[in-house]
C-alpha positions in Angstrom: 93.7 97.5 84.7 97.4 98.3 84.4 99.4 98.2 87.4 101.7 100.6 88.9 104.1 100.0 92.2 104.9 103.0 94.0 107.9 103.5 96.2 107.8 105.6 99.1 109.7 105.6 102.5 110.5 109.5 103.7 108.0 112.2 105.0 108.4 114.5 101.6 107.4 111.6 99.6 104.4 111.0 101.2 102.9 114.3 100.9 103.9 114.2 97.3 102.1 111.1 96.8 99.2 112.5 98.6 97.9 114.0 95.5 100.3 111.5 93.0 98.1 108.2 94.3 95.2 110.1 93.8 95.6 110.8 90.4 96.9 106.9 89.6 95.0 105.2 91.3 91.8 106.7 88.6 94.1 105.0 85.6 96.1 102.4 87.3 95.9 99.8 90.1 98.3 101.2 92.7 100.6 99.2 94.6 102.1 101.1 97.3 105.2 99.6 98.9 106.5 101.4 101.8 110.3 101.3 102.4 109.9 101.4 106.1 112.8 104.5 106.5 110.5 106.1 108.6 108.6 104.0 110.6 107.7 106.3 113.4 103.8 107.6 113.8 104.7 111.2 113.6 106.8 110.5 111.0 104.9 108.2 108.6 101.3 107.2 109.7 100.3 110.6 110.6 100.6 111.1 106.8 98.7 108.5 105.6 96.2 109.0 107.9 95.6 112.8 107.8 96.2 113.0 103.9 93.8 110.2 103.4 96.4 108.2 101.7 95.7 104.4 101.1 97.4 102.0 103.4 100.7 100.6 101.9 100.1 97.5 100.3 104.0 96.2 101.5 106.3 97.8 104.0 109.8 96.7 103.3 110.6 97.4 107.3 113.7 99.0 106.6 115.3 101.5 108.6 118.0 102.6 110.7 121.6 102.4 110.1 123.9 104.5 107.1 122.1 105.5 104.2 124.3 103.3 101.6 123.5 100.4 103.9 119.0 101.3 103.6 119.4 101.7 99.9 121.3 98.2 99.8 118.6 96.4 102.0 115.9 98.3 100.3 117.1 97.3 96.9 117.6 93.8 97.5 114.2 93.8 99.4 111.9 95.4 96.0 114.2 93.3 93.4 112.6 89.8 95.7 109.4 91.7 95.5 109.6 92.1 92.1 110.8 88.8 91.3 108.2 87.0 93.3 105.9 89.3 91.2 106.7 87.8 87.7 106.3 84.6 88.9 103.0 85.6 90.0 103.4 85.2 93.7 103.3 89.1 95.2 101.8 92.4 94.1 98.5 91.0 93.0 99.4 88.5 90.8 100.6 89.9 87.5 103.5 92.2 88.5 103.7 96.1 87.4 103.9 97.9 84.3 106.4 100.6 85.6 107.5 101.1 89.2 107.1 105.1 90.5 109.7 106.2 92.8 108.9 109.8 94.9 111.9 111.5 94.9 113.8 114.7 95.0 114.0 115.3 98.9 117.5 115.7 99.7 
């Protein structure tokens, strides 16, 4: 089965991917990388939790400081992730056909 590596990290991603997962995860093998931006229960597990969303398969544990500075550390975090993939280390062994980033919350 094809792999697909989903990024989330913000509440309006994760109800977006509430329904999004659903759908891949009948075509695809989903792994789910959590950026860590919000880390708080109310804010993140909640979500998961009530929305019967998988656990994330990585949690980059990033959060808190400027936005340009999160992007940089989450960046640097998923290109080692992905690296460590395509030498067959992370992500399930073979690493993923396209990466899916939730966006569009502002």
């Amino acid at each position: 089965m094809k792999k697909i590596c989903t990024v989330v990290g913000a509440r309006p991603q994760f109800i977006k991917l509430a329904v999004v997962s659903r759908v891949l995860r009948t075509h695809f093998q989903e792994v789910l990388i959590h950026t860590g931006q919000h880390y708080d229960h109310a804010m993140s597990a909640v979500f998961f939790e009530e929305m019967g969303i998988a656990p994330p398969d990585y949690n980059l544990g990033v959060s808190g400081g400027a936005h340009g500075q999160m992007t940089g550390r989450m960046l640097e975090k998923l290109e080692a992730l992905w690296g460590r993939a395509r030498r067959g280390k992370n992500c399930g062994g073979d690493p993923p056909v396209s990466p899916v980033k939730e966006g569009g919350s502002t």
